[in-house]
N, C-alpha and C positions, 0 to 999 in steps of 0.2 A: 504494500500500500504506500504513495508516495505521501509527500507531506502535505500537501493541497486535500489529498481525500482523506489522510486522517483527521484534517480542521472543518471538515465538515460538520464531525461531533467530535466531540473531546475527550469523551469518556468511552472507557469500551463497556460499563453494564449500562444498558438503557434501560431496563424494566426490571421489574422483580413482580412475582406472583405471589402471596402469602394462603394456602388452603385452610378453605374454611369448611363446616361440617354445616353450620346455621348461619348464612348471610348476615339474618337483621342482630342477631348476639353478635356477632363480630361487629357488625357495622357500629353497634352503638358500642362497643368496648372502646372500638381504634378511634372513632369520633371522641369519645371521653378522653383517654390519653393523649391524643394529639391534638383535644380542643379545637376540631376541624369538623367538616361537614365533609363526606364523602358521598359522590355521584355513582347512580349506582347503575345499570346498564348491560345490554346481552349479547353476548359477543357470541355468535354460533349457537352450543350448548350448553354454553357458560355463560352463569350470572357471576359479574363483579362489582365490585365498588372502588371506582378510583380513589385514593389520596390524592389530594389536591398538592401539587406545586408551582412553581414560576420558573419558566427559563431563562438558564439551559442547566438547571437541575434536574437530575433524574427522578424517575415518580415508580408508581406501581400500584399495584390494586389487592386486594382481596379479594379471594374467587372460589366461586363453589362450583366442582366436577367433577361429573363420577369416576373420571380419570386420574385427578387430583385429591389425593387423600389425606388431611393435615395429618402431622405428627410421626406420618408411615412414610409421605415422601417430603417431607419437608419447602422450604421453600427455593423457587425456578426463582433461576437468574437468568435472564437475554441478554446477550454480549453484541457488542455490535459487529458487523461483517460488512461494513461499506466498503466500496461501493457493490460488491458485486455478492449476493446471496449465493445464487447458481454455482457459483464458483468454490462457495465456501462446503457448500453440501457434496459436489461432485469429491471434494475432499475429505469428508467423513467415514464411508466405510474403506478407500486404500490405510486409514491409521488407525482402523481397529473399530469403529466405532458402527453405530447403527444409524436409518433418520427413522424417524418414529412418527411426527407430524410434516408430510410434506410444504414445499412453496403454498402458505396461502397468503391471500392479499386482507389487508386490511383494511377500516373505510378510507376514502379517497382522501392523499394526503399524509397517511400516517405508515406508507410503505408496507413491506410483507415482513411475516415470520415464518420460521418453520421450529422442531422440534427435535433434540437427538438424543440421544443415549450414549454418551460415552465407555470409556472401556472397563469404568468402574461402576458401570449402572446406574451413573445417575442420570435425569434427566435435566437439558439444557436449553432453553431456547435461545434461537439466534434470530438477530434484527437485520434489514436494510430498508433503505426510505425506499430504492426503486428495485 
């Protein structure tokens, strides 16, 4: 990655997932501790609720899926992979690893994710804006 595409974003985690078992109990726990209002919203077959931040801080959500189970898989980090996703995934299973949630897109604007398994079982997601 040259230096122009890594100043795109600055950071390599751009999201974080936090699994939840009860939405609205989480929601009001993490609103209570963080003194914040969190938007809450349906991503596929998942409901989240973002935490609120300002850019170009990173943010994340609390999410309930039957895929995602707190406490058993802990909490997803998304690393970023700009500029090129494709690229990052065609490089996944030559080092061992698995994809587990293909290229999907996300609403318009907020670029794609996919999802992987690394070699130690855990799971990862990975970001690109395009």
């Amino acid at each position: 990655m040259t230096p122009q595409q890594q100043q795109q974003r600055e950071s390599r985690v751009v999201w974080f997932e936090i699994p939840v078992a009860d939405l609205d109990r989480a929601c009001h726990f993490y609103e209570a501790v963080l003194d914040t209002s969190l938007t809450s919203g349906q991503l596929g077959e998942e409901t989240m609720a973002v935490i609120p931040y300002e850019k170009p801080a990173v943010s994340g959500c609390i999410s309930q899926s039957k895929d995602h189970r707190p406490a058993e898989d802990g909490t997803r980090v998304y690393l970023n992979v700009d500029p090129d996703l494709d690229a990052a995934l065609a490089r996944v299973e030559p080092a061992g690893g698995k994809v587990v949630v293909p290229k999907t897109a996300l609403p318009p604007g907020m670029g794609f994710f996919a999802r992987i398994q690394d070699t130690e079982g855990n799971t990862v997601g990975l970001h690109a804006i395009s």
